[in-house]
GUGULO-309357 format. One line per field, with one value per residue (C-alpha): residue number from 1; residue in three letters; x, y, z. Coordinates in steps of 0.05 Angstrom, whole numbers, always signed. Each point is the difference from the previous one (the first is absolute). Layout:
num	[NUM, ...]
residuo	[ALA, ...]
x	[X, ...]
y	[Y, ...]
z	[Z, ...]
This chain:
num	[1, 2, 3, 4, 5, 6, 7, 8, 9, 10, 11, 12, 13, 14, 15, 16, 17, 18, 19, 20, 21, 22, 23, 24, 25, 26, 27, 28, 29, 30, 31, 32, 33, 34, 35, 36, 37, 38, 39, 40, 41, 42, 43, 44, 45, 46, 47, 48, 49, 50, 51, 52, 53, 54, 55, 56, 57, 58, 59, 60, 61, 62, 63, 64, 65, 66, 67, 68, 69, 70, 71, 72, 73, 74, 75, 76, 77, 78, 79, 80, 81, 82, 83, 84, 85, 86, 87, 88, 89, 90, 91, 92, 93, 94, 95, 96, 97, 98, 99, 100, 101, 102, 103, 104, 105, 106, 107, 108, 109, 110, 111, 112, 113, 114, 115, 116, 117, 118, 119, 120, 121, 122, 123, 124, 125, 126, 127, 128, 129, 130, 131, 132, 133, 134, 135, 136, 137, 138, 139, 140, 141, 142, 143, 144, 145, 146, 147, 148, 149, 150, 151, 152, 153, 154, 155, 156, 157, 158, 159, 160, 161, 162, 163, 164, 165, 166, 167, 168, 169, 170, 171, 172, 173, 174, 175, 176, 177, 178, 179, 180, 181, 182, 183, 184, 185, 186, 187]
residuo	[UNK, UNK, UNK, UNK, UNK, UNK, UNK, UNK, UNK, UNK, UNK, UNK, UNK, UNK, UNK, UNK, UNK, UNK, UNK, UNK, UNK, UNK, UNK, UNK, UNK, UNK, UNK, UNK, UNK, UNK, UNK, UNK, UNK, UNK, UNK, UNK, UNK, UNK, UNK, UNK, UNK, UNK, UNK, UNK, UNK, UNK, UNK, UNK, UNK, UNK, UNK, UNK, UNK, UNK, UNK, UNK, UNK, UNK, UNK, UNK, UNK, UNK, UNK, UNK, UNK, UNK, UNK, UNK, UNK, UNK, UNK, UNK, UNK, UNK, UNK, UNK, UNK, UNK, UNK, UNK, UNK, UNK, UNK, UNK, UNK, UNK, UNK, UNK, UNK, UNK, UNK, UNK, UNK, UNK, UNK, UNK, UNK, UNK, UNK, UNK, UNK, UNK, UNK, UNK, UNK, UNK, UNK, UNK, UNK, UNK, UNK, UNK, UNK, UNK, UNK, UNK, UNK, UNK, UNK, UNK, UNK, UNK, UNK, UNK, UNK, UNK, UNK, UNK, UNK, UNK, UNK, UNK, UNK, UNK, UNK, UNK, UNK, UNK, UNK, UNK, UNK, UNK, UNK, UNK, UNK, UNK, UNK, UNK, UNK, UNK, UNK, UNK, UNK, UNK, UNK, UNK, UNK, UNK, UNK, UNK, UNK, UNK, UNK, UNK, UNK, UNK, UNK, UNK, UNK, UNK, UNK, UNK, UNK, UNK, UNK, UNK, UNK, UNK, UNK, UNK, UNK, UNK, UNK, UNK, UNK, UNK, UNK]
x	[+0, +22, -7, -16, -9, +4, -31, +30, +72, +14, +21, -56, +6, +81, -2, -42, +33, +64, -26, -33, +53, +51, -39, -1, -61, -22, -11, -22, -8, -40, +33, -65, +55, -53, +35, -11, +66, +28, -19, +29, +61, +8, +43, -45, +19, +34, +79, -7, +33, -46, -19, -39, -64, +14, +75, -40, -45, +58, +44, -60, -8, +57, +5, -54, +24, +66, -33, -49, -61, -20, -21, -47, -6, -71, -64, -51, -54, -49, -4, -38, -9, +21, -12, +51, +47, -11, +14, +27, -6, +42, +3, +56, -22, -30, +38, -31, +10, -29, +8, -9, +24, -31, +50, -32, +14, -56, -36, -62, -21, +19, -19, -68, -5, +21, -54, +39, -33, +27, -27, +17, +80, +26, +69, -17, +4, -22, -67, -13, +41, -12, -33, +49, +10, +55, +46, -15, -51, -56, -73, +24, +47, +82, -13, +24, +22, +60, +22, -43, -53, -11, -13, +69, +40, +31, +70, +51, +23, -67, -18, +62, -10, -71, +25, +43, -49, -57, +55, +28, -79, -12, +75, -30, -64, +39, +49, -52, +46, +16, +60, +59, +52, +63, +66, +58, +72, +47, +73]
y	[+0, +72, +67, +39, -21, +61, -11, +42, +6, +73, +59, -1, -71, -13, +56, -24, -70, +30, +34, -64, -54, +57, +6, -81, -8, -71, +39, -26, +39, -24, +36, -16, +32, +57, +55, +66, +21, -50, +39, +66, +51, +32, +65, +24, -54, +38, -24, -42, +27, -15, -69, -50, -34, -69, +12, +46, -65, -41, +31, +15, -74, -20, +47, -32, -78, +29, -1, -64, +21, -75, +33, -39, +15, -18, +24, +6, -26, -7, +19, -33, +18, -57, +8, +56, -4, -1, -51, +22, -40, +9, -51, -32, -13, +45, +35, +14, +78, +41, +63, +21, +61, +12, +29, -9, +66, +15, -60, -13, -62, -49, +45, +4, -78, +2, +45, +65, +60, +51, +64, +41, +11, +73, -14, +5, -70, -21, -18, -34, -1, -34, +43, +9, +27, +53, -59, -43, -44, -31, -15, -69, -21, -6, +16, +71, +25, +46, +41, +12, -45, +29, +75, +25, +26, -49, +35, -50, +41, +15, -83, -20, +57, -34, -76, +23, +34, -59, -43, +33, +10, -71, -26, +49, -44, -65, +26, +32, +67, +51, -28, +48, -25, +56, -35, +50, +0, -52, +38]
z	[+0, -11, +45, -71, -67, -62, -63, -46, -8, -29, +39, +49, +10, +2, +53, +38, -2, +16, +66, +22, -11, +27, +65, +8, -21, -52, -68, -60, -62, -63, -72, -56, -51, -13, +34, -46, +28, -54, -43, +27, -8, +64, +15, +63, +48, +58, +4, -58, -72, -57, +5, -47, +34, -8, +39, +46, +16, +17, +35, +44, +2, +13, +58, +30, -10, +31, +69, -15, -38, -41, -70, -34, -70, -15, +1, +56, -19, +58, +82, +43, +72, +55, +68, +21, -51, -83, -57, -64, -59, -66, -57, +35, +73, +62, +50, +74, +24, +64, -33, -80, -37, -64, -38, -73, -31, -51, +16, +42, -29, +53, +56, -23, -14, +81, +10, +15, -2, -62, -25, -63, -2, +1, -54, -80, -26, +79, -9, +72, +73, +66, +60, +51, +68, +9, +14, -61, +34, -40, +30, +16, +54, -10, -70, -31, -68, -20, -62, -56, +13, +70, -31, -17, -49, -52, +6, +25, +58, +29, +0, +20, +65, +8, +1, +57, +40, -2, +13, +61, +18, -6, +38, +57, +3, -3, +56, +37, +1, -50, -31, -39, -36, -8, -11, +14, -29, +8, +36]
């Protein structure tokens, strides 16, 4: 069983994998491949130089394996609720999680199949989100939704920032204390 399972493995989503796993928490992270930051050129990603999507994505990634995140690179396909916890089922198997981030950028699909509650997106191109509380909580319990699907902005920087704050929202709920991670130089 995991603490917190992300579907969605873009900026929003490898953010909020990195926090977890970093904080000691069981992560897994599901990739569906559909991440419109594939198909990106980004030069407004705060302390990054010009960067192509796809190499955005991984590195991001990456980052989050490097502190044990299990990506799965599949696609979710159904949630079901079990007792206190939640089963997610891709094509290739299920996967038991207390906690869920929706991280599924322009995509609502899956969230409404769960029976989320979504209302008219605020983005161009964005045509639905998931209702959320101030700290990315849905209407259902241990389950919440970050980035673009959750309201914001499709720009890199701002989903990446969200990923991290649902994820230090949700490590605070798993700890039962408002968790901060702030590593310091090495001397």
């Amino acid at each position: 069983m995991y603490d917190v399972a992300i579907i969605g493995a873009g900026p929003a989503g490898a953010s909020a994998a990195l926090f977890a796993a970093k904080s000691g928490v069981k992560t897994v992270m599901f990739d569906s491949g559909k991440s419109i930051t594939a198909k990106a050129w980004v030069e407004n990603h705060y302390g990054v130089k010009e960067i192509e999507g796809p190499s955005l994505l991984q590195t991001g990634q990456e980052q989050a394996i490097k502190f044990g995140t299990e990506l799965v690179k599949d696609e979710v396909q159904r949630i079901q609720e079990n007792g206190a916890m939640y089963t997610i089922e891709t094509n290739e198997g299920s996967y038991d999680a207390e906690h869920i981030i929706f991280a599924t950028g322009m995509s609502v699909k899956l969230a409404e199949a769960f029976g989320l509650e979504t209302r008219d997106g605020l983005e161009p191109r964005v045509a639905k989100i998931i209702e959320v509380d101030k700290k990315g909580h849905t209407s259902y319990p241990k389950v919440w939704a970050a980035g673009t699907v959750a309201g914001l902005s499709v720009h890199t920087i701002i989903t990446a920032g969200d990923g991290a704050r649902v994820a230090v929202n949700v490590i605070s709920a798993l700890k039962g204390k408002r968790y901060v991670d702030h590593d310091v130089l090495k001397s």
